[in-house]
NUSE-565143 format. One record per residue: x, y, z of N, C-alpha, C in turn; residue number from 1; residue in one letter. Coordinates in Angstrom, 3 decimals. Example, Ala and Ser with C-alpha at 12.3 -4.5 7.8 and 13.67 -1.06 7.14 Angstrom:
! NUSE-565143
13.190 / -5.690 / 7.800 / 12.300 / -4.500 / 7.800 / 13.200 / -3.300 / 7.800 / 1 / A
12.850 / -2.250 / 7.080 / 13.670 / -1.060 / 7.140 / 12.900 / 0.030 / 7.870 / 2 / S
//
This chain:
! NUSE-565143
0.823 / -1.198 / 0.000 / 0.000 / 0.000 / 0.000 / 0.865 / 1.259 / 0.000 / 1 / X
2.076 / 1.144 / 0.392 / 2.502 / 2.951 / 0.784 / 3.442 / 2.447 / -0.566 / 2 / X
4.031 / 1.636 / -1.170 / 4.334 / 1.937 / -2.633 / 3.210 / 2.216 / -3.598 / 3 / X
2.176 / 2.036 / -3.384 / 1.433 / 2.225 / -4.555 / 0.977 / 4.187 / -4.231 / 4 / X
0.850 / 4.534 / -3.018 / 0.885 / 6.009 / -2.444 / 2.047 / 6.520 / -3.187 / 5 / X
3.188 / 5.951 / -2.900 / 4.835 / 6.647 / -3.288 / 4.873 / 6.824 / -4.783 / 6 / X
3.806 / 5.806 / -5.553 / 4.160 / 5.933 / -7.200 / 3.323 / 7.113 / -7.472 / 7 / X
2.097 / 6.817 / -6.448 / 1.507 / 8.262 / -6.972 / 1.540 / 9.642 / -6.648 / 8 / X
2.154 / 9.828 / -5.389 / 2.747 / 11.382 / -5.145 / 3.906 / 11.172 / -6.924 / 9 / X
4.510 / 10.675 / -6.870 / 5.702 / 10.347 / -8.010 / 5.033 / 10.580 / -9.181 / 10 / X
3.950 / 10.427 / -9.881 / 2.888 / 10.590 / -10.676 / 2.860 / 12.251 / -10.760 / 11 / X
2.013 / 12.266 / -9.719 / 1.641 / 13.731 / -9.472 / 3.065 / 14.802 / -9.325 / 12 / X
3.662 / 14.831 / -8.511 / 5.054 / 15.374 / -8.929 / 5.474 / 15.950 / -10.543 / 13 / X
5.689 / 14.443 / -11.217 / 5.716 / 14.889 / -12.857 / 4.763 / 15.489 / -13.288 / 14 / X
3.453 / 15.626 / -13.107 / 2.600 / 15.814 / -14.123 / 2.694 / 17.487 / -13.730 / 15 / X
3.179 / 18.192 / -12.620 / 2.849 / 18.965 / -12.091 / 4.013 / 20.385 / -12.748 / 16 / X
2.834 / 21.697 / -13.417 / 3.775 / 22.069 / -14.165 / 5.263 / 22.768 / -13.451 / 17 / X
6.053 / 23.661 / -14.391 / 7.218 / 24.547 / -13.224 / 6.443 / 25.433 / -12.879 / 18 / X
6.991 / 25.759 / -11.179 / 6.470 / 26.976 / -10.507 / 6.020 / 28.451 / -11.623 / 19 / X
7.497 / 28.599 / -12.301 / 6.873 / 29.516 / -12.950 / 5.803 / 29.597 / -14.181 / 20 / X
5.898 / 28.750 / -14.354 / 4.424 / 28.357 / -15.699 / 2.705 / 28.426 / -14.634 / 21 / X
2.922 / 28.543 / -13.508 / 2.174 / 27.992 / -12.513 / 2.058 / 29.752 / -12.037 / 22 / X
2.811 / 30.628 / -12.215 / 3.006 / 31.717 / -11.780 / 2.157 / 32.772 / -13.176 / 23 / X
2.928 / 32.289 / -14.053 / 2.772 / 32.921 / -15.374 / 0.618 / 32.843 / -15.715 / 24 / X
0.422 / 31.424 / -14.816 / -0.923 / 31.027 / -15.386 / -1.924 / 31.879 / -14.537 / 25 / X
-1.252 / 31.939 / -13.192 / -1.448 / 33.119 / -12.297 / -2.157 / 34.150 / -12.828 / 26 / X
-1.521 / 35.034 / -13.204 / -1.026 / 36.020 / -13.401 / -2.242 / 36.403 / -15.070 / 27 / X
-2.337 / 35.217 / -15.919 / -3.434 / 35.227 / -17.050 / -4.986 / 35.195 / -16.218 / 28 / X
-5.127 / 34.350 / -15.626 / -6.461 / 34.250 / -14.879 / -6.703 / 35.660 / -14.412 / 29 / X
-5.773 / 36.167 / -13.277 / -6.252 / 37.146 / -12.798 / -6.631 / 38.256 / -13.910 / 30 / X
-6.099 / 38.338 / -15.243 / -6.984 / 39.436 / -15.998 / -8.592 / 39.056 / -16.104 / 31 / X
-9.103 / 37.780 / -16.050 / -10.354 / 37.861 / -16.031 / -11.071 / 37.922 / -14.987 / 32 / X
-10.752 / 38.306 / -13.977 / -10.934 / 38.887 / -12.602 / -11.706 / 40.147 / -12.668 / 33 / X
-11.849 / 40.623 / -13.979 / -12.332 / 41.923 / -13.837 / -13.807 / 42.164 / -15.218 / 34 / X
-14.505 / 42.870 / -14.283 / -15.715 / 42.725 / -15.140 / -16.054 / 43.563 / -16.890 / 35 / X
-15.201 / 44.719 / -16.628 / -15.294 / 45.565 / -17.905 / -13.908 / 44.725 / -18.712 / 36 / X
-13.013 / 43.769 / -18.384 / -12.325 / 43.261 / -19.199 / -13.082 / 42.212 / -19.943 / 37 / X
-13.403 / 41.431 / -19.169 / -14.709 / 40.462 / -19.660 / -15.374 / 40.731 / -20.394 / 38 / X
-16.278 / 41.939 / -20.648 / -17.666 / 42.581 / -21.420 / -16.504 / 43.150 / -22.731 / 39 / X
-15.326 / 43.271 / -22.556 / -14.447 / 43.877 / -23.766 / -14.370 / 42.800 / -24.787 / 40 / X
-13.625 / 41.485 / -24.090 / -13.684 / 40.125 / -24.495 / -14.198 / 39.612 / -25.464 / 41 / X
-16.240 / 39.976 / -24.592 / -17.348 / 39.234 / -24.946 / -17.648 / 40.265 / -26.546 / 42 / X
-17.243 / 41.581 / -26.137 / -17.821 / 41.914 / -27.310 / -16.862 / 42.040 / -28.691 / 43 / X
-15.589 / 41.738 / -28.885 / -14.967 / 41.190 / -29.359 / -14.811 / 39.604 / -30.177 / 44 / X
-15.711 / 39.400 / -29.424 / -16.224 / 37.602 / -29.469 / -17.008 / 37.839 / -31.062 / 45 / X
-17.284 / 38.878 / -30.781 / -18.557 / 38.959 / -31.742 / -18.209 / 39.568 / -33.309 / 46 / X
-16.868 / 40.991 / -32.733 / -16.789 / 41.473 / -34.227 / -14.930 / 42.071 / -33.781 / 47 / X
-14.359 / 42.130 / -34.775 / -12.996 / 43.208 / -34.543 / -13.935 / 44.560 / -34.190 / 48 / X
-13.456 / 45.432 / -33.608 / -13.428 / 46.761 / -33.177 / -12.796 / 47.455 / -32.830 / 49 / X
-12.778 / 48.992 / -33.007 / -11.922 / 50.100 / -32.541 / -12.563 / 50.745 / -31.202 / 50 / X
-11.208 / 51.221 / -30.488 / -11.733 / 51.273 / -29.267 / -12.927 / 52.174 / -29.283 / 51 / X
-13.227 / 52.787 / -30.232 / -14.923 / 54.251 / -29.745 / -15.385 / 53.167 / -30.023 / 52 / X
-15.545 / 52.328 / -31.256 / -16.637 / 51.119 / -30.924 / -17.076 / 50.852 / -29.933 / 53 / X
-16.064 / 50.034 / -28.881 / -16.277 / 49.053 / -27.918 / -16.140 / 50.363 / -26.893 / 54 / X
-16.084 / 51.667 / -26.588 / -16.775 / 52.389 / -26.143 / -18.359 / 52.685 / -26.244 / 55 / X
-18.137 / 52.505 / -27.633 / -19.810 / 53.043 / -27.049 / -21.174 / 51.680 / -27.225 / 56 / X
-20.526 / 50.895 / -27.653 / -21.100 / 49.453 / -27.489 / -21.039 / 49.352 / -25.528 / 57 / X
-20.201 / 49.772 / -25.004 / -20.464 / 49.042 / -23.182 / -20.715 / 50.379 / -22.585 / 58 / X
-20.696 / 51.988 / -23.812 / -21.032 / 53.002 / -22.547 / -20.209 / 53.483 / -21.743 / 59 / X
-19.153 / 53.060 / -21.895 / -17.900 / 54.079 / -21.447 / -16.953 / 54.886 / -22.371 / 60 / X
-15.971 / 55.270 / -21.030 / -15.021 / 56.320 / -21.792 / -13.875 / 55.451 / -22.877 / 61 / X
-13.516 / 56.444 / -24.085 / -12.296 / 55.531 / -24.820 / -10.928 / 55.199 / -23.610 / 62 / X
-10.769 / 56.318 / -22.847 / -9.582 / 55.802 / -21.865 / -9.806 / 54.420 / -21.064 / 63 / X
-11.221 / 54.469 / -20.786 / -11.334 / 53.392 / -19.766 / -11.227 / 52.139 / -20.591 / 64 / X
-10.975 / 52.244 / -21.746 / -11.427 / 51.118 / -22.790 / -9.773 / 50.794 / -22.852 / 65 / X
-9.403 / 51.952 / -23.049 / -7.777 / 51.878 / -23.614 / -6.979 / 51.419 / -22.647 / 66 / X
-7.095 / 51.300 / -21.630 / -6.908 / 50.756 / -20.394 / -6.748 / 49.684 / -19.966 / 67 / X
-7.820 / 49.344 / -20.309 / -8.205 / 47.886 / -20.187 / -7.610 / 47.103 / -21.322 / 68 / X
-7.714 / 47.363 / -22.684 / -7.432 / 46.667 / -24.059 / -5.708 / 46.702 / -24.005 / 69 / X
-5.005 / 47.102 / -22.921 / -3.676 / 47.290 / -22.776 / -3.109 / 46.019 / -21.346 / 70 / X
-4.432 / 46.354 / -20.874 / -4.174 / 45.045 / -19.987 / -4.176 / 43.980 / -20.767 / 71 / X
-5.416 / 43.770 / -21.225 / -5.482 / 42.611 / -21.881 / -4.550 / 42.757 / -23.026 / 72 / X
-4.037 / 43.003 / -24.003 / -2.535 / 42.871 / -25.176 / -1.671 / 42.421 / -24.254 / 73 / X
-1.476 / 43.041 / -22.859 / 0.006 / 42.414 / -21.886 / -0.377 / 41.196 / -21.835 / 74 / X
-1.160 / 40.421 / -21.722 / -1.369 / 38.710 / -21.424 / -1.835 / 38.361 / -22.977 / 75 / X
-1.730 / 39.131 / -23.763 / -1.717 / 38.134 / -24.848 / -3.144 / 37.664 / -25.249 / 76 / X
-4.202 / 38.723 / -24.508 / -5.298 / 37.812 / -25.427 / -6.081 / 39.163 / -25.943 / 77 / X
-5.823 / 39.822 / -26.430 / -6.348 / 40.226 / -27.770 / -5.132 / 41.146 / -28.451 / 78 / X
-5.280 / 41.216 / -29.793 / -4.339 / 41.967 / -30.478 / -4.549 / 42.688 / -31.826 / 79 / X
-3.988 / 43.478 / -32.189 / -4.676 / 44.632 / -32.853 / -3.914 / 44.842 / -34.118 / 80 / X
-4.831 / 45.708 / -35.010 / -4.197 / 46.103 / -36.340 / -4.213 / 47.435 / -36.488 / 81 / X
-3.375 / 48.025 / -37.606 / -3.858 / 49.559 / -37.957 / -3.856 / 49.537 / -39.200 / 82 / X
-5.053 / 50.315 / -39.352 / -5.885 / 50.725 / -40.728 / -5.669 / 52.388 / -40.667 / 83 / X
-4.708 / 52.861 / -41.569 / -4.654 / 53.958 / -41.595 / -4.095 / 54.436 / -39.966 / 84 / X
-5.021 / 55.553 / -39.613 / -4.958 / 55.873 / -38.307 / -5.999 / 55.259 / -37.000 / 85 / X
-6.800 / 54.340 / -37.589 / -7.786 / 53.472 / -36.931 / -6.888 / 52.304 / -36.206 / 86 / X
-7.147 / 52.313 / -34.983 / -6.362 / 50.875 / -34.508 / -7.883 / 49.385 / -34.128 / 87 / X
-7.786 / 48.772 / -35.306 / -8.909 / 47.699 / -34.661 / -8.532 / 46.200 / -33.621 / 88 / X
-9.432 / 45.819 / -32.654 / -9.008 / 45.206 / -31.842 / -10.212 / 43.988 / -32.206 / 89 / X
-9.280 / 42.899 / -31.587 / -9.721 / 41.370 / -32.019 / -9.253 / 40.543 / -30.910 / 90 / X
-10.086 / 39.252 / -30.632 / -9.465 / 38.100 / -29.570 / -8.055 / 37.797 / -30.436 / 91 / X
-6.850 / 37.316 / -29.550 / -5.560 / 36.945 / -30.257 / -5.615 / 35.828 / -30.493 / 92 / X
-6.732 / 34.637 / -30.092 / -7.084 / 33.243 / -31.006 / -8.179 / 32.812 / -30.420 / 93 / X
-8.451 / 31.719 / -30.940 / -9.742 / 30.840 / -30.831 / -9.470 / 30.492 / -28.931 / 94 / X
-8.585 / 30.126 / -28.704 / -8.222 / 30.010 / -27.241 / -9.245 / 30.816 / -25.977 / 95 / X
-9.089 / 31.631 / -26.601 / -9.783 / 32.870 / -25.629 / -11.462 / 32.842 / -25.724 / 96 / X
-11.916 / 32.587 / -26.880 / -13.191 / 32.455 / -26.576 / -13.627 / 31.008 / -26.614 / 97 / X
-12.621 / 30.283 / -26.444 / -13.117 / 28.607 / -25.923 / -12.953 / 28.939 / -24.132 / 98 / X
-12.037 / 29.198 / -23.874 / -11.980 / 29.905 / -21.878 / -13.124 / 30.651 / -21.607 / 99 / X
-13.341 / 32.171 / -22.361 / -14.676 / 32.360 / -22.191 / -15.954 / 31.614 / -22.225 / 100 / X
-16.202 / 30.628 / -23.142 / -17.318 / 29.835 / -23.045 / -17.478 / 29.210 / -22.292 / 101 / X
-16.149 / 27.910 / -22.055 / -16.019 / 26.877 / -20.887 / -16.649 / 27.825 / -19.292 / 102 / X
-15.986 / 28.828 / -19.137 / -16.496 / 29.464 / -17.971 / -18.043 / 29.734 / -17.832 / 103 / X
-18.319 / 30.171 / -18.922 / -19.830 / 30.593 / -18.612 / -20.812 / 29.391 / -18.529 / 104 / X
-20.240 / 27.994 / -19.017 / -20.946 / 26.780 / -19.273 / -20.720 / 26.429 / -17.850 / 105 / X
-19.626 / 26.695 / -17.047 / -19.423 / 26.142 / -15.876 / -20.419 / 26.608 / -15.223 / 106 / X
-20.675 / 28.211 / -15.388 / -21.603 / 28.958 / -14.311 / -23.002 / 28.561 / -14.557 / 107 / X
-22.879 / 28.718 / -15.544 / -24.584 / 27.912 / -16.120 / -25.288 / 26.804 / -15.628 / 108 / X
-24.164 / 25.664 / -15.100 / -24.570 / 24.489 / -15.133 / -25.786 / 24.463 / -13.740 / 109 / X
-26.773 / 23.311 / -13.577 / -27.028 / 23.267 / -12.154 / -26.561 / 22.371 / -11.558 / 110 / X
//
């Protein structure tokens, strides 16, 4: 019995990622910690946009937008183009709105 315990702490050990990948994953979650990052996300989900867009699609200011769309580019999940002097913003892959969904399916469930 305490070898078959020892193989599996030993199991778990390997499977278990490095601290810092564990830090790094940290550190992604906590951007969706926040509710106007989320509603940026969601509405992104839907079309590319420039930030007065997705201003005036959620009703706020372009700073508060610009703000946020800077948080989110630092973790890598959305990323942008320029058209002329227009900068349009987009999810940075399919990744991001499979996490968004999985979550809301979680909350959904009974």
């Amino acid at each position: 019995m305490k070898m078959m315990k020892k193989d599996l702490i030993t199991r778990i050990e390997d499977a278990m990622p490095p601290e810092e990948e564990l830090t790094d994953l940290t550190e992604f979650f906590k951007v969706f910690g926040d509710v106007t990052r989320l509603r940026i996300l969601h509405v992104l989900q839907v079309s590319e946009l420039c930030v007065q867009d997705i201003a005036d699609v959620l009703g706020m200011s372009q700073s508060a937008i610009s703000h946020q769309l800077r948080v989110l580019k630092a973790q890598d999940l959305v990323k942008r183009r320029r058209e002329g002097k227009i900068i349009y913003y987009s999810l940075a892959d399919d990744h991001i709105s499979t996490i968004l969904s999985t979550g809301l399916n979680h909350i959904e469930e009974e």
